[in-house]
Structures are given as C-alpha cells and as structure tokens.
C-alpha positions in Angstrom: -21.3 18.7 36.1 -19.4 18.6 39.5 -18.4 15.0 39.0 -17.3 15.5 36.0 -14.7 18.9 37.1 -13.7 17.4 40.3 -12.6 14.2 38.4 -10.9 16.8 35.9 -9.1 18.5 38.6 -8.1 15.3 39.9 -6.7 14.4 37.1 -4.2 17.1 36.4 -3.2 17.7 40.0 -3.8 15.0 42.0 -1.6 12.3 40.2 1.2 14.4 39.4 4.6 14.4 41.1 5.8 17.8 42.5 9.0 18.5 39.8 12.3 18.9 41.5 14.0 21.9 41.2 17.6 21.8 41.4 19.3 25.0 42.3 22.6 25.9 41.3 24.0 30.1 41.4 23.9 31.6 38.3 27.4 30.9 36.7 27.5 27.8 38.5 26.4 24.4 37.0 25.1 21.5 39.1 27.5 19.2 40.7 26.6 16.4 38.9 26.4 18.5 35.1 30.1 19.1 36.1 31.0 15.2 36.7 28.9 13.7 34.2 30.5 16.6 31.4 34.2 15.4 33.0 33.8 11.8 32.7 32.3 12.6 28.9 36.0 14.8 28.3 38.0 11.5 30.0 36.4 9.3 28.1 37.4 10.9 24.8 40.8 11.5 25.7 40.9 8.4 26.6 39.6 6.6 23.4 42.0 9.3 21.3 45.1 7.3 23.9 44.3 4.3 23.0 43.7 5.1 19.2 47.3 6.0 19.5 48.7 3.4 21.0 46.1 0.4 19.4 47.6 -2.9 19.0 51.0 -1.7 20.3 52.4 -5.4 21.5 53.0 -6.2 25.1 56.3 -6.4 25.7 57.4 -6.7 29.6 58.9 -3.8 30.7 58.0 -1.7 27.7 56.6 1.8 27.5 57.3 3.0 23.6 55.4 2.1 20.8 57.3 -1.5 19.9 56.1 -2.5 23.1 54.1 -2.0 26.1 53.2 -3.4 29.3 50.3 -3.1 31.1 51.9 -0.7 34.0 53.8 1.1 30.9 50.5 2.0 28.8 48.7 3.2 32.6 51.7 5.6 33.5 52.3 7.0 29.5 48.1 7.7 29.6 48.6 9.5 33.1 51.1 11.3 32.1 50.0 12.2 28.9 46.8 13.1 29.4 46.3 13.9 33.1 50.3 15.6 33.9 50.5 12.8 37.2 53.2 10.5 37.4 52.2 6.6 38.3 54.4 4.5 39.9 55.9 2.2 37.3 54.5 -1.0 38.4 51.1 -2.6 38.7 51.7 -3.6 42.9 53.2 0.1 43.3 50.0 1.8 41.4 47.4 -0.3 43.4 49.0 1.4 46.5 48.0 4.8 44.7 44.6 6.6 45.5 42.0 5.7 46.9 39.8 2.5 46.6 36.7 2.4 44.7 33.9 0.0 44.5 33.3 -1.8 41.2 29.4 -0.1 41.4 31.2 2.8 41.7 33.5 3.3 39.1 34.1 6.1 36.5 36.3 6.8 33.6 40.2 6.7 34.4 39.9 4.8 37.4 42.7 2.3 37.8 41.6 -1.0 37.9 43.7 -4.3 39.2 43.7 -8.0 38.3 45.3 -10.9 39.9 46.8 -12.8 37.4 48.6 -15.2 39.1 49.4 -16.0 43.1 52.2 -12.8 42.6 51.2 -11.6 39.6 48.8 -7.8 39.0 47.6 -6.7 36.0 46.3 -3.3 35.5 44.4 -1.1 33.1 42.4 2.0 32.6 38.5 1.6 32.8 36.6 3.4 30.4 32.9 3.2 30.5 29.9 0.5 30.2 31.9 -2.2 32.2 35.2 -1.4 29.0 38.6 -0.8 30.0 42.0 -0.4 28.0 44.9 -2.1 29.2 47.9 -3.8 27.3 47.2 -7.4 27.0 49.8 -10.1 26.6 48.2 -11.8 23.7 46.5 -8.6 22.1 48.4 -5.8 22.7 46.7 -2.6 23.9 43.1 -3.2 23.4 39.5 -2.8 24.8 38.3 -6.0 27.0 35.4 -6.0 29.4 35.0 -6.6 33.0 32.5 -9.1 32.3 35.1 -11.5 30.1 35.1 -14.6 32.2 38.4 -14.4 32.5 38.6 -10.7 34.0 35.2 -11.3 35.9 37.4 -14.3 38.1 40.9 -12.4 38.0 39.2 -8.6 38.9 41.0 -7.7 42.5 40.2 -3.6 42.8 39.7 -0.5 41.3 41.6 3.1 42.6 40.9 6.5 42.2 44.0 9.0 42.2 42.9 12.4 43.7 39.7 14.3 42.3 41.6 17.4 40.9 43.5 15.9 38.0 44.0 18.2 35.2 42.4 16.7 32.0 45.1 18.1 29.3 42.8 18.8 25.9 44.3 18.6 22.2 44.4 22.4 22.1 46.0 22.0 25.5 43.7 23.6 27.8 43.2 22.2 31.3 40.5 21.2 33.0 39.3 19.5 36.2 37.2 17.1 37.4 
C-alpha cells in the first residue's frame, strides 16, 4: 500500500512544473497584455487603411486616391491613423526611427527594399511575414516578405518612437 501512495504522490507532484505567476498592480495589466492588445488595434486600423485605399494605382509622386506611391500610401497611413508626419520619401523615411530586426518586427513598422542600385521601396508590415505597400504593377496591396522577389530586395525595417497615438474610428487615442 506504500508503493502504491508514494508512486501516487509522485505522480501529481513530482512531475509537475511550478506555474508562473505573473504579477501586475491591480489596475495595471502585464506589459506584454498591453503590447500584444496594441499590435491587435494596429493591425485593424491598418487592414480598415488599406481597405480604403485597395487597388489605388501607383502613380510616382502620388498621394490621393488616383494614385499612389509607395512613400505616398506610408505618410497618408501615418498620418491618418497614428497623427506623425513621415518624411515624403522612401531614403528620407529609412532615416526615421529606429532599426529593427526582421525577427523582431511588429505591426506598423516601416520596412525598406532595395529595388534597384538607387532605388528604395517601402511599405507598412502587418503581421505573419504581410505587409501593405503600393506596388507598381498592383497598386496598394498585401505581398509577403517571403515573395522571392521581396525576400532578395528586403534592405531594413524601422520603428518610429514607441508612444504613437493609435487614432480609433470613434476617434479615441491610444498608445502603444
């Protein structure tokens, strides 16, 4: 009978894991609740952007809604739904923030192609390796980082400053 509760006792203590207990103040949520609910809000506002502004064609130079460049569609987005004002082109933006590791990056970071020896492309990443951008054969749309062609042509990623007010529908502001 003492076998047999011993290897009971074992059993239900002596292969479990402690559980961690994270600790926040009441009122307060965890760090990472905070960043995770964030990058969920950017990722919507961004997806409702780019609803908007869906198949608009690329047009060099353009920032209106018969046509759009790649810089154009990253300062309108900023602007529209952050209140920060980009530089207006793709070299000038990659100057702006800080720079992030691809592992590393989260929704609304800036991230830069080279395109051609003088050439930058830039877009807006999104999530799950997806970013939006205004493409001179599409239009704004949704490619991936792991397109061959983007995969070869990826140059960096930026993140402008942490506190950037996330502007709602109802506009409310938040910050992540």
């Amino acid at each position: 009978m003492v076998p047999m509760v011993l290897i009971f006792v074992f059993l239900l203590y002596g292969c479990g894991r402690k559980a961690q207990v994270v600790y926040s103040p009441p009122g307060k949520p965890h760090p990472r609740m905070v960043q995770s609910q964030a990058n969920g809000e950017t990722v919507l506002l961004l997806k409702r952007h780019y609803q908007k502004w869906q198949g608009t064609p690329y047009v060099n130079g353009g920032m209106s809604a018969s046509g759009m460049d790649c810089s154009g569609f990253t300062v309108l987005a900023y602007r529209d739904l952050f209140g920060l004002s980009l530089p207006r082109t793709a070299g000038e933006q990659a100057e702006s923030g800080r720079q992030v590791a691809r592992a590393s990056l989260e929704p609304g970071d800036l991230v830069f192609f080279q395109t051609g020896p003088l050439k930058r492309h830039v877009g807006i990443y999104l999530a799950d390796d997806q970013f939006i951008h205004a493409s001179l054969s599409r239009g704004v749309t949704i490619s991936s980082l792991d397109d061959t062609y983007w995969r070869k042509k990826y140059w960096q990623a930026r993140r402008l400053p942490t506190q950037v007010g996330l502007v709602s529908s109802e506009g409310t502001r938040t910050y992540r």
